[in-house]
N, C-alpha and C positions, 0 to 999 in steps of 0.2 A: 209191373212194379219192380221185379225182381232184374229184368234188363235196364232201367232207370235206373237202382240202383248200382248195378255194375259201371253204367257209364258216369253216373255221378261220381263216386269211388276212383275211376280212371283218370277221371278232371285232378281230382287233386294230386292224386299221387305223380299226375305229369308235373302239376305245377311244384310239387315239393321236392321230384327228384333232380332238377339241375340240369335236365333236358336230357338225360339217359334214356336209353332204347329199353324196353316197347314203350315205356309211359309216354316219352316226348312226344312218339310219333299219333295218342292218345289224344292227347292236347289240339292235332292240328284237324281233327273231325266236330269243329264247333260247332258248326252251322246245325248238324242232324241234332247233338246233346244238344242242343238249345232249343230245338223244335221238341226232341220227345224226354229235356225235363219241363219245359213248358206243359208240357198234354199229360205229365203223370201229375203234375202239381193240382190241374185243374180237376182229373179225375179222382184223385184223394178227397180232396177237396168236396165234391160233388159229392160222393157214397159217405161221407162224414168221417173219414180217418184222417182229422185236424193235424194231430201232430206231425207223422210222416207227410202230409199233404202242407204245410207248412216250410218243414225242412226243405222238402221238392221246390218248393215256392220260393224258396233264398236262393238254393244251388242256381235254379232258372234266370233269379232277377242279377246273379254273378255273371253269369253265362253272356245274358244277353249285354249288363255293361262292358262287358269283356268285347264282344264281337263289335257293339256301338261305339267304342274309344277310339279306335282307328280313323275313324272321320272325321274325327275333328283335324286332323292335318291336313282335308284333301278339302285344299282353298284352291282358286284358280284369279289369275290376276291380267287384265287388260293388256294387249301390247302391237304394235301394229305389225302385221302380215308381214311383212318383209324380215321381219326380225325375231320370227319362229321357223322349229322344224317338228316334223310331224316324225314321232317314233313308233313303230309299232313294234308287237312282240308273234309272234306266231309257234307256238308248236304244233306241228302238222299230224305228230304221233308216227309210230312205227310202223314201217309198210310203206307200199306205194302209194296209197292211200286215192282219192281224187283227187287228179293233177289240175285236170281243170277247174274244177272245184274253187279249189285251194287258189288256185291263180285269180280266178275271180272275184272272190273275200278278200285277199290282196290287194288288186286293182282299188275295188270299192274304198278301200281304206285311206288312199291315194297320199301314202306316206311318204316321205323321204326319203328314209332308211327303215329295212326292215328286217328283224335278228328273226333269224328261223333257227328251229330245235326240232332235234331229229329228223331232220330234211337234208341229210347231207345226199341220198339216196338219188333224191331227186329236186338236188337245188340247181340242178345244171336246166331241167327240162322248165321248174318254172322262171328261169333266168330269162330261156327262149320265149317263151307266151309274154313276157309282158316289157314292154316297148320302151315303158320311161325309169325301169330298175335294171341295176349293171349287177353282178356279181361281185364283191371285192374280191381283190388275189389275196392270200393269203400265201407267202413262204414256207416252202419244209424245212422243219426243224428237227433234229435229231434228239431232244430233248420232250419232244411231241411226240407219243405215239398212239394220242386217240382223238377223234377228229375234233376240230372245235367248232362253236358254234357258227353257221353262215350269216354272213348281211350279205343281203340287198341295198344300191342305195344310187338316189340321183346323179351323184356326185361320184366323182374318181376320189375319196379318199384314202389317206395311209390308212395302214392296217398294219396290226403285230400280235405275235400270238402270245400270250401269255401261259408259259406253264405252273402246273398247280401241283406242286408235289408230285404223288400218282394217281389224279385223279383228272378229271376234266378239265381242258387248260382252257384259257378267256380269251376274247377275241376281242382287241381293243381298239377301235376307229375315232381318230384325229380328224372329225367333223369339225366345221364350221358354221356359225350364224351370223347372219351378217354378218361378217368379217371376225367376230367375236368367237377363239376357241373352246370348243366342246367338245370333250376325250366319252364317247360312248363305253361302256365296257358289258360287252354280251358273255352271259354266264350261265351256266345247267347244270348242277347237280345233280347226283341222284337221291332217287326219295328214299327217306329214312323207313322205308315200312320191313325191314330186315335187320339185324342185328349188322352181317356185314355192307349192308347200304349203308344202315346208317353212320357206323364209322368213315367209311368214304366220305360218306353227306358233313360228315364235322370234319373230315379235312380239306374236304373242299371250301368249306367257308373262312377256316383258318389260314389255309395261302393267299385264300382273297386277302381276308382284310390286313392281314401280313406284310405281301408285297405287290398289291395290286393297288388297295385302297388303305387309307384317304390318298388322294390325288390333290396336290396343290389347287389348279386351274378349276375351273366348271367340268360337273361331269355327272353323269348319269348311271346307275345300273341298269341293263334293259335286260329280261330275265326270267325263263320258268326256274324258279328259287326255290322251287319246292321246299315253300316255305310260309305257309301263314302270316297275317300280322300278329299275331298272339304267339307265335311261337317262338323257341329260346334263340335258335339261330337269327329271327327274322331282329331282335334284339340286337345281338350282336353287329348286325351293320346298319343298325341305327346307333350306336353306339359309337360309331367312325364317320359319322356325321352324316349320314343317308335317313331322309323320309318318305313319308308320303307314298304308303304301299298302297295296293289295290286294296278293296274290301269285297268286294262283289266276286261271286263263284265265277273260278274262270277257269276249274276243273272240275270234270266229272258230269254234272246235270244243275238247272237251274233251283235257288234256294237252298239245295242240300250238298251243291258242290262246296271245291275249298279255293279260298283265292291264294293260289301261287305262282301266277304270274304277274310279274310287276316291271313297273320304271320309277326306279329309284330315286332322287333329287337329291343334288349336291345345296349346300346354301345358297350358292351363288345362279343356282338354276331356280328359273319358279314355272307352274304347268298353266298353261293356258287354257287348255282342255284335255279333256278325257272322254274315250268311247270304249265301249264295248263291243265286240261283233258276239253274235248267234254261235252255236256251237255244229255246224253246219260241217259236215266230214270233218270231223277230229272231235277229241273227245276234252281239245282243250279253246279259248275262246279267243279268237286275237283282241289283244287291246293296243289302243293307239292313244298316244300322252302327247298333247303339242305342247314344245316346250319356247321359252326365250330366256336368253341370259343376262342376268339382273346387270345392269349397268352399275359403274364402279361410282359410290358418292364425291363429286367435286368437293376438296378443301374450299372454306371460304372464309376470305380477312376481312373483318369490318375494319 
């Protein structure tokens, strides 16, 4: 009861601080506060300490609205084959990690483009293993001096590195759909679980939406964002016209991980579909969003 209450206590005081460090990064462990205010509500409950088994029983039915509202954005809409691309996200995690592995859950996923995170290590080796992804180039920039994220991707397309203050700069791919442009932009943060992470973590989210995003044209975030849907950052670039985060744990372990890895959507993009991959070598999950880009409405004169 006494860890129940600590983390119930934690929920709020994340949500009333304004996304301040340690509460913020309180906030972004829903999944487990939702399973063990669930299980304190039910055992108050049970031994007959109504009251506190009550309260438990609110915070819980907060919690789980909380983590269940995310969904309702994640529609998927009809659109024929020629006129999608399959995005994935991968963080491979730090290390050399399994190359093979890794190349294989790739493959599987049989993306178009694929933004790897923390794989700069060994994005060269799984470039080599797999036959129908290229490496994009990426330019040195003197204004870059920490690496950014890699794509993979069918297609030879631009690339530009985007710097982010002093923090992780973005890697920005001028894809196409059918003939229809779509500006990718792969992004990583670091995670808020330190005082100074987390300050990095809120500048890196402010140079994005700064001078990165919104983006006129069609475009996507593709991105470990270490960043919840529930969380105040994950706000903020929805607040610049991005939806449609992941919900599903796509760090840490199944149920009780956190979802922060996502692909964004601009208005003018809509998802066809969504997978998940197993948490198979890496401790985070690749997902892949196939997306199309909504066609413009023709004026009409009666």
């Amino acid at each position: 009861m006494v860890v129940a209450a600590v983390v119930s206590l934690g929920v709020l005081a994340g949500l009333l601080s304004g996304g301040q460090w340690p509460w913020a990064f309180v906030t972004y462990l829903r999944w487990p506060q939702t399973i063990l205010a669930t299980v304190a509500a039910v055992v108050l409950l049970y031994v007959g300490w109504w009251r506190t088994g009550l309260l438990f029983l609110l915070v819980a039915i907060g919690l789980i609205v909380s983590v269940v509202a995310p969904t309702v954005a994640l529609t998927t809409v009809d659109a024929p084959a020629e006129r999608t691309v399959r995005i994935a996200v991968y963080n491979t995690g730090p290390g050399a990690g399994d190359v093979d592995g890794f190349a294989h859950t790739i493959a599987q996923a049989d993306a178009d483009i694929v933004v790897l995170l923390e794989s700069a290590d060994i994005a060269d080796k799984l470039d080599a293993r797999l036959d129908d992804l290229s490496r994009l180039p990426t330019s040195d920039s003197a204004d870059v001096t920490l690496a950014p994220p890699v794509v993979l991707a069918r297609d030879a397309w631009p690339v530009q590195v985007v710097p982010l203050a002093d923090t992780r700069p973005a890697t920005v791919v001028a894809a196409t759909v059918d003939g229809a442009p779509l500006d990718i932009v792969a992004f990583h943060p670091l995670p808020p679980v330190t005082r100074t992470w987390a300050d990095s973590h809120d500048r890196s989210i402010t140079a994005l939406v700064e001078t990165v995003l919104p983006r006129a044209g069609p475009h996507v975030l593709a991105c470990d964002c270490n960043t919840a849907p529930w969380s105040p950052s994950m706000r903020r670039l929805l607040d610049v016209g991005l939806r449609a985060p992941t919900v599903a744990p796509t760090f840490g372990a199944p149920l009780i991980g956190i979802p922060v890895d996502h692909v964004l959507l601009s208005r003018q993009v809509a998802a066809v579909a969504r997978e998940l991959g197993s948490f198979d070598g890496s401790d985070h999950r690749l997902i892949v969003t196939e997306v199309t880009v909504r066609q413009p409405k023709q004026n009409r004169r009666g």
